[in-house]
C-alpha positions, 0 to 999 in steps of 0.5 A: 113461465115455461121450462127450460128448453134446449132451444138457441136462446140467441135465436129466440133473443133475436126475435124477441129484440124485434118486437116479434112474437112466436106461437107456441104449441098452446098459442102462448107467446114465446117469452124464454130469455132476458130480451125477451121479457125486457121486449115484453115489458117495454110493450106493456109499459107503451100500451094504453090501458092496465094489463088485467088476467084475461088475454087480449088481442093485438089489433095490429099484427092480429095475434092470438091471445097473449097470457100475462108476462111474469114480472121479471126481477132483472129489469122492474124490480129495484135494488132494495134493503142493501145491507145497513150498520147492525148492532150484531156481532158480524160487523165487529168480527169482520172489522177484526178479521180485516185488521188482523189480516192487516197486522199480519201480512209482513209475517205470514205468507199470501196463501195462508191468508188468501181464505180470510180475504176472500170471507172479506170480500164476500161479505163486503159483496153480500152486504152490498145487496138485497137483505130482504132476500134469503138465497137457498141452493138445492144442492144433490147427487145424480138421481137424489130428486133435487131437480123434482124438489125444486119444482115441487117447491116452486109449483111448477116443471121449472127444472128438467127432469128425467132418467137422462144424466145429468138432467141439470147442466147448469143453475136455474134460478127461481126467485119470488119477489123483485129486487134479486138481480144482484144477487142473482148477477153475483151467482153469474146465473144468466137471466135466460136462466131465472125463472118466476113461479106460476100463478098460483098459490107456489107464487103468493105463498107470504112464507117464501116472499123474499125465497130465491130458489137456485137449483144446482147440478148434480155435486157428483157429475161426470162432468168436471164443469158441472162440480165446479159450478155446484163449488162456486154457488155453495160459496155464494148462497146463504142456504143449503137444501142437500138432497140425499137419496136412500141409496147415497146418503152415507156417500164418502164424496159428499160427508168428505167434500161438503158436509164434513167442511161445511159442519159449521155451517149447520145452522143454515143447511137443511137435509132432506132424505128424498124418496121414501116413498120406496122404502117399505114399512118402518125403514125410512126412520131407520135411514133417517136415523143412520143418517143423523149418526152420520151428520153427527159423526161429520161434526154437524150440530143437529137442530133437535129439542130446540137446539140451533142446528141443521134440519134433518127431514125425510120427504118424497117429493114424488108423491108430496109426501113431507113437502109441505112441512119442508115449505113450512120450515123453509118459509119461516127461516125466509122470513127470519131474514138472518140466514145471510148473516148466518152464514157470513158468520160461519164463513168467519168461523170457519176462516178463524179455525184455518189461521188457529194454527198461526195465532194460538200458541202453546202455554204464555209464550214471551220473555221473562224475567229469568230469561232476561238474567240468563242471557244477561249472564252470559253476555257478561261471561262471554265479555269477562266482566266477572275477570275484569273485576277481578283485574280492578281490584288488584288494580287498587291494591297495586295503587294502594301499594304504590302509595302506601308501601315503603321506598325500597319495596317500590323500587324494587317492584319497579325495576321487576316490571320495567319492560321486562316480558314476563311481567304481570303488567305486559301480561295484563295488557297483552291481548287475548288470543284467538282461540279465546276470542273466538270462544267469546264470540261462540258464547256470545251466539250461544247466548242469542241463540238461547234467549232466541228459543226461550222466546220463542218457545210454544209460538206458532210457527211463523211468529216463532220463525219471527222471533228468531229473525228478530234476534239473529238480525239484531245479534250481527254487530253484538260481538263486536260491540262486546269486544269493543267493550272490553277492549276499552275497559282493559285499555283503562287498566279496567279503573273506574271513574274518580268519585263523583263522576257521572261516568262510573254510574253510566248503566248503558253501553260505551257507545251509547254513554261515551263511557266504558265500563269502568269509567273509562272515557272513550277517545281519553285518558282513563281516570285514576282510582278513587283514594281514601280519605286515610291514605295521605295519612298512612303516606305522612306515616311512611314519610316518618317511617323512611325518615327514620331510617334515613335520620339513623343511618345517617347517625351511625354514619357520622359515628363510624367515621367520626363526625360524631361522638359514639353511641350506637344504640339510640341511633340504632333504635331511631333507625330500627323503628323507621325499618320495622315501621315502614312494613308495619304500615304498608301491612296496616295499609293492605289490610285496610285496602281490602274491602275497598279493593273488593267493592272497586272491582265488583263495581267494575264487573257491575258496570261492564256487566251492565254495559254489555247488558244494555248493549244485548238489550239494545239489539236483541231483546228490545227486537224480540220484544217488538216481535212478541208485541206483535204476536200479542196484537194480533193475538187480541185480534184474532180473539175478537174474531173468535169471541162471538163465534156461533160454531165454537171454533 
């Protein structure tokens, strides 16, 4: 095969197409270019007889001797070995990888996973092709001696070389066996472009069967299209061959743009210090070690003591000197035929070490127990469950009161409370005002503002930011189902349920339940409170006691007035112990009252409490919990795209 020439490859396409033939300078025929070699392969194939070694004449046209055409990988090599079910790692790891893109797009911007996407997509292409074949880049600086590299490897001038830069404008491909179109195709490399060895032992080396040799522009290229180009194929190809030269081994554009973001990629890269042969005496190792501090330093693994790494060498393609060593240890990586799952799964490496920011929290980010108190308990203050506790157990005592205290103390409480505005009954049913509604609605947002933080505490940030979202959205109506709460539980005088109804254990809001706290029905009547079993005795006895008084008053009376013959002082006990009986009582009844009272109100605070409880845990912490839920599925995810890295990261 010839090298590349600077001739309109349109023009000798043309020709080609017409079945016409070019001498050249050494009466060879003119066969650069995929028409060409097409043309040529459809006259093979229509001429009787096989195509030996020895030239032949063309009894038709009467050309000159016709040398034989390399076998062109475009056209008769088939498609082979496409990638099949592994029992590695890769597989599982890129199944993870695409679910956990998956969970995590309604969280987490398209940039953010645009990386990881194209690592899917790649792969999902590589494997689709030839896995019999190994793609190695040569890959350089302006001057380094790659393009002399490559033709060293190939055993032929394929690439041009020379003192003009850039010598290498575009990727020139040179592959060993059949079956590497695709690939090829997928380089956007052009068949003018693609090259075979010449025959000779370069082209039957067994080490490089299945070897696709691609030779890149030089990474540093004034010409901004070159770079791009060298960009583009690095991201394609299963290997690396970097070229460095003594003078820019160490230089910052090519540690900082490529080895550097590439460290993890050292298990299929090799670095070749090229041109030793102009270092005098023992300055070549001293280079080469510098240049392994500096590998080293840009965090790439070294492949030394049999460790897995890069492969560090020193060479003079010029002069040959290391050539052979380099063809040795490229044939065997070749002919391992695992480089292109190497790097796809250093791709996936390196995409799960760019998205660690957004999955790996700080600590054991979630929920607890005691956060879930706190905010229960501030929910329950801001809703005045402990006041309104108070309030029923002196809504029992006034009850008890009424039942249980004498007449005249009854009517005189009555008279004291009927419509008079400084009562303590219009004041218990008097609304709050503003400024202490508007100091529950403050605690009320404090209290998801709180639990919101706690949650979200050491959590990536967009999962953080979910979190909050989460709690804030689900915290709009909060207050005002609070306040409903409330409002139900004081409209029912903050009473509970009549004993053994369903409704005063009812540990879920009013809303949810139909029952407000304290047993109040929503839409009825609220239920009396429960009485003892004691108080229709204690009632009886007030009864006798009132009876008393009214026998003895009644006694004297009639003796005042005559009806009845004088005695003063029977009738004066009888009514003295209906006086003294009734207080004596109504005091046994208050002292008696007093532990039921408390248990009433703590269970009223208990059930408001509860109410608002389940309520907050309704809109807020049940969201967040589905948020942190979330986090920790895509968590399990992201670790099984990690768990078999090869690079640590």
């Amino acid at each position: 095969m010839t090298a590349v020439t600077d001739e309109d490859p349109g023009n000798g396409t043309a020709e080609s197409a017409g079945g016409r033939e070019k001498e050249g300078a050494d009466g060879g025929r003119w066969d650069d270019g995929l028409i060409a070699r097409r043309a040529a392969a459809v006259d093979a194939r229509t001429t009787a007889g096989s195509r030996g070694a020895d030239s032949r004449t063309d009894a038709g046209s009467g050309s000159g001797p016709d040398r034989d055409d390399p076998a062109d990988e475009d056209d008769v090599g088939p498609q082979v070995d496409a990638y099949g079910p592994s029992g590695g790692p890769l597989p599982t790891r890129l199944d993870a990888l695409r679910e956990l893109i998956g969970l995590s797009r309604a969280r987490l911007d398209r940039d953010t996973l645009a990386e990881a996407g194209r690592v899917l997509d790649e792969a999902a292409a590589r494997q689709r092709l030839s896995s019999r074949h190994t793609v190695v880049a040569i890959a350089g600086a302006t001057g380094s001696g790659k393009s002399t590299l490559f033709n060293a490897l190939a055993g032929a001038p394929i690439s041009d070389t020379g003192l003009r830069r850039p010598t290498t404008s575009q990727p020139i491909a040179c592959s060993w066996t059949d079956g590497a179109a695709g690939l090829l195709d997928r380089l956007a490399i052009p068949g003018r472009l693609r090259r075979r060895p010449h025959p000779g032992p370069a082209a039957f080396d067994e080490a490089f069967q299945g070897l696709v040799l691609v030779d890149l522009p030089d990474h540093d290229s004034a010409a901004t299209a070159h770079r791009d180009q060298v960009d583009r194929v690095l991201a394609l190809v299963d290997a690396v061959i970097w070229v460095v030269d003594p003078e820019k081994y160490a230089d910052a554009a090519l540690h900082e743009r490529y080895l550097r973001p590439l460290a993890g990629h050292a298990e299929v890269t090799f670095v070749v210090l090229n041109q030793i042969d102009r270092l005098p005496g023992e300055a070549a190792d001293l280079v080469l070690d510098d240049l392994r501090r500096l590998l080293d330093e840009d965090g790439m693994a070294l492949g030394e003591h049999g460790e897995p790494g890069a492969t560090v060498m020193s060479l003079s393609a010029l002069t040959g000197d290391g050539v052979p060593e380099l063809r040795e240890m490229v044939g065997r990586f070749v002919q391992d035929r695992t480089a292109a799952t190497r790097r796809l799964s250093a791709d996936v490496d390196a995409a799960a070490a760019r998205l660690r920011p957004v999955y790996v929290a700080e600590g054991r980010p979630g929920l607890g127990e005691r956060a879930r108190e706190e905010f229960t308990d501030r929910l329950a203050e801001a809703v005045g469950a402990a006041a309104a506790g108070q309030a029923a157990e002196r809504e029992w005592r006034r009850n008890a009161g009424r039942a249980c205290g004498t007449p005249w103390l009854r009517l005189w409480r009555w008279y004291e409370s009927r419509g008079l505005p400084g009562s303590l009954d219009r004041m218990g049913q008097a609304l709050a005002p503003p400024e202490e509604e508007l100091t529950a609605r403050q605690r009320v947002e404090q209290a998801v503002r709180i639990v919101a933080d706690d949650a979200a505490d050491g959590l990536p940030a967009p999962w953080a930011q979910a979190v909050r979202e989460a709690a804030f959205t689900g915290a709009k109506g909060l207050p005002e189902a609070l306040d409903e709460l409330a409002a139900k539980a004081g409209a029912g005088g903050t009473t509970g349920g009549s004993k053994g109804s369903g409704r005063s254990s009812s540990k879920t809001s009013g809303a949810a339940s139909g029952t407000a706290p304290g047993g109040v029905a929503l839409g009825g009547r609220p239920a009396k409170p429960p009485r003892p079993k004691w108080w229709p005795a204690a009632v009886l006895a007030q009864v006798s006691m009132t009876l008393l008084q009214v026998f003895g008053g009644l006694w004297l009376l009639g003796q005042i007035v005559g009806v009845l013959e004088p005695g003063l002082v029977t009738p004066a006990l009888i009514m003295l112990a209906g006086v003294v009986g009734g207080p004596l009582v109504e005091w046994s009844c208050a002292a008696a009252i007093r532990g039921p009272a408390r248990r009433y109100g703590q269970d009223a605070e208990r059930r408001l409490r509860e109410a608002a409880a389940g309520c907050g845990r309704a809109r807020v912490l049940d969201p967040v919990s589905a948020e942190l839920a979330r986090y920790r599925e895509v968590r399990e995810r992201y670790v099984a795209v990690t768990e078999f890295s090869t690079t640590g990261q």
